[in-house]
Each structure stands twice: as C-alpha cells, then as structure tokens.
C-alpha positions in Angstrom: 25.0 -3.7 -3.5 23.9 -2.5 -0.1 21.6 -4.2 2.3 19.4 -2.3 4.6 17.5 -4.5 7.4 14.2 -3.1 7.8 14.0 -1.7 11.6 11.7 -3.3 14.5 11.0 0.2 16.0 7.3 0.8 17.3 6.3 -2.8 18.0 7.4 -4.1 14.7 9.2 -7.6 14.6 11.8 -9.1 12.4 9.3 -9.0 8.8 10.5 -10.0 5.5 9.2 -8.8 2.0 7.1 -10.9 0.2 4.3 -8.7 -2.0 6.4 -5.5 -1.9 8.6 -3.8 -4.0 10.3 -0.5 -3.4 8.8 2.4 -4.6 11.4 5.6 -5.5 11.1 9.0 -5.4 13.4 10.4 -7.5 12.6 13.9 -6.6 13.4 13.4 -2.8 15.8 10.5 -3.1 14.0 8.8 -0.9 12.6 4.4 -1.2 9.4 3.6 0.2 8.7 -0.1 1.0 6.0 -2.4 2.8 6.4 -5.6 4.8 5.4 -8.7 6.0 4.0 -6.8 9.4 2.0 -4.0 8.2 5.0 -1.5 8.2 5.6 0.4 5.3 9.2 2.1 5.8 11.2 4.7 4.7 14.9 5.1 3.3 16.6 8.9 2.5 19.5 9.0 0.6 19.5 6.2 -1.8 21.4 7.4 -4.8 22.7 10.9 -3.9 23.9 10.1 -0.5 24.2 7.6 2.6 21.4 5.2 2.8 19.3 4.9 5.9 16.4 3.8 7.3 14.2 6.8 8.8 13.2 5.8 12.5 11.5 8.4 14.6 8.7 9.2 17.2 8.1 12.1 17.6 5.1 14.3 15.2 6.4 12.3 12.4 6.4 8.3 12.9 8.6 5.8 10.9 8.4 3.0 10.2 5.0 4.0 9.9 2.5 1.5 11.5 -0.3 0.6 9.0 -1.8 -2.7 9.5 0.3 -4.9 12.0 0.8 -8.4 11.2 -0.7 -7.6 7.7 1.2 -8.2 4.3 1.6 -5.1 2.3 1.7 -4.5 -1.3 3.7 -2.4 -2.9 3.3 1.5 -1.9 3.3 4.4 -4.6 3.3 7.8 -3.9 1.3 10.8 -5.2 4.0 13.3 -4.9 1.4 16.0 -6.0 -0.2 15.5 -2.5 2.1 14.0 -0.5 0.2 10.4 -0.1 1.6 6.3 -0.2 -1.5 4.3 -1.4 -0.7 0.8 -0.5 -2.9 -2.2 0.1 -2.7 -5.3 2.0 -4.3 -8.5 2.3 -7.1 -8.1 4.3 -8.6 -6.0 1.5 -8.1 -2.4 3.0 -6.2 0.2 0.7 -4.2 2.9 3.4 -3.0 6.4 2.1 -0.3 7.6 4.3 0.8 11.0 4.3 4.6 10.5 3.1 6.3 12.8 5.6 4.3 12.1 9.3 3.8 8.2 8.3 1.8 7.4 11.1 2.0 10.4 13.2 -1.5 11.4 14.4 -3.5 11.8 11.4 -1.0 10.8 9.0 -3.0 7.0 7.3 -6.9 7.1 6.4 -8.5 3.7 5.3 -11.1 2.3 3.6 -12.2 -1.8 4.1 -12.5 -2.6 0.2 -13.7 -6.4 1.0 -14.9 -8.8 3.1 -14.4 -12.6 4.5 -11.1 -14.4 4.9 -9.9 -15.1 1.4 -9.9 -11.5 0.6 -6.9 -9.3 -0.4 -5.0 -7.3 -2.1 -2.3 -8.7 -4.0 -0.9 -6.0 -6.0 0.1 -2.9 -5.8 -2.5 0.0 -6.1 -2.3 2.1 -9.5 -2.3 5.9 -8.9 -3.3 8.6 -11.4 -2.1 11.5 -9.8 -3.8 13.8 -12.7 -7.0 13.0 -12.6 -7.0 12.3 -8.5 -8.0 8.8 -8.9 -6.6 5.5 -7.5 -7.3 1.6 -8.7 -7.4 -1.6 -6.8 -7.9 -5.1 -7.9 -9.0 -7.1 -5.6 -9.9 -10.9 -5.4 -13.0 -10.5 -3.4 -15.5 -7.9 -3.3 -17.8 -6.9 -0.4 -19.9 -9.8 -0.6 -17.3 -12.0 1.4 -16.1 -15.2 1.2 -18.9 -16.1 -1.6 -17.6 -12.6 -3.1 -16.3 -11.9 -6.7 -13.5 -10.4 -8.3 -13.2 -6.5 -8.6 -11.5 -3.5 -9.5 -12.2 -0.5 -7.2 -11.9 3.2 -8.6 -11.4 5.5 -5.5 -10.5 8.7 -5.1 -7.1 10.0 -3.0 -9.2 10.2 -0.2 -10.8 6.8 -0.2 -14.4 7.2 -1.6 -14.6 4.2 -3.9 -17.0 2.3 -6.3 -16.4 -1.3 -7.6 -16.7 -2.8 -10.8 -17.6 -6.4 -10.5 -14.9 -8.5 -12.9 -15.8 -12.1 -12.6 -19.1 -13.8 -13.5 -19.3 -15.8 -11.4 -18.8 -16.6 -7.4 -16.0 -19.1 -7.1 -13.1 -19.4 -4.7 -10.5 -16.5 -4.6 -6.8 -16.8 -6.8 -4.5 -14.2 -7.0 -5.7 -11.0 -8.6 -3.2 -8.7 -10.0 -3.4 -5.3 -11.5 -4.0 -4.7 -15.2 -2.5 -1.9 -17.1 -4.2 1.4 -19.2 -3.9 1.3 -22.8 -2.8 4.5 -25.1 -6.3 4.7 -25.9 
C-alpha cells in the first residue's frame, strides 16, 4: 500500500477526498483524482513504475485548479480526446484537457444549475463513442425551487436537461444511473 498526500501547489490547501474516486488510465499509467478544494490532480507511474504526484507551472499546470474551495466528483477521461469531465457541487461540469490541466486554455465549463442546494454528486458518465457526456444533478436551472435532472452534453459542454422528478421538493443526493444492454 502506498500513500500519496495530494500537494498544496498553486494556492491549494491541505483537502481531503470525500466525493472522489481515482480514475485510471491504463494506457498511460497515470491516476486522476478530485478533492475537497476544487483540485483535480494527477499521479504517473502507478503500476509500471514510481508513483508521484505531477506538480508543475509552467504551459502545463498541475494540480490543475478547477473550482477552488469546491468538492469534486469523480473525474473520467476521454482518452479519445484527451479531456477529464468532472463535476462539483455547485452544479458546474469542467472538461480539462488531461495534459495542460489548467494551463491557459486547458478547463471549459458550463453552470448546469442554480441556487444553493445544487450539485453534482456523482461522477459524470462519458460515452467517448458517440461524443456525449451525462450528468445527474439534484437541481436543475430553476434554483432552489428547482427539480431533479439528467443533463446530456456534448464534450464540449452544449447540454439539454431532462427533467426527472415531478415535482419541486427539497434537494437529496442524486447519483448516476447506469445504461442497459438494450
């Protein structure tokens, strides 16, 4: 077992992990994972050889800076075009290009939500065939008053919603639901 403490580089603080889980890329050896402070970071060398954080600041920034003092979900990568989708839980879902993290041009964003209660508490799911990515979210854009929805977007963040509860009542957790074979 090996323990890697994320790092505090570029204004981050000491975060834990609560709503992420790591996200590997077996091609590249390489872990992606959110925190508690709006960082998603990046580890090389899990399996095939020594495992590190990657810190840098030049073109390509890591940990990459995505919503500070936001809680991230948990990231997944289109390897076909190089993107993390993650969410967090002010209701915005973040693509971040997986090799400048947030290097100048490197995260796009789209608000999904609105009002205090809402967020993203699950991970986004990506289908990296058809270009398309999911969100469930417990409030839509109508706010606090808002209902639960899924959001179909495409990798680069246009979305549409489909409304999922009947009703407008108080926000609970929200997580993501799964395809069938069908």
């Amino acid at each position: 077992q090996l323990t890697i403490t994320f790092s505090n580089a570029h204004g981050g603080s000491d975060a834990t992990d609560s709503n992420s889980s790591p996200f590997y890329d077996n091609v590249n050896d390489v872990i992606y994972a959110g925190n508690d402070n709006g960082y998603v970071h990046k580890f090389t060398g899990v399996f095939l050889g020594a495992p590190a954080e990657v810190v840098s600041t030049a073109t390509d920034v890591w940990p990459a800076s995505v919503e500070p003092g936001g809680i991230l979900t948990s990231p997944v990568l289109d390897s076909g075009i190089g993107k993390i989708f993650v969410g967090s839980d002010n209701a915005t879902l973040y693509n971040v290009d997986s090799t400048i993290g947030s290097g100048t041009g490197g995260i796009s964003s789209i608000l999904l939500g609105g009002g205090g209660a809402a967020g993203i508490d699950d991970s986004p799911l990506v289908d990296g065939t058809l270009g398309e990515v999911y969100v469930f979210e417990r409030l839509d854009h109508s706010g606090s008053g808002g209902r639960t929805g899924v959001w179909q977007c495409t990798t680069v963040l246009v979305c549409t919603e489909a409304v999922v509860s009947s009703n407008r009542t108080g926000p609970t957790t929200f997580y993501a639901g799964d395809f069938d074979n069908v």
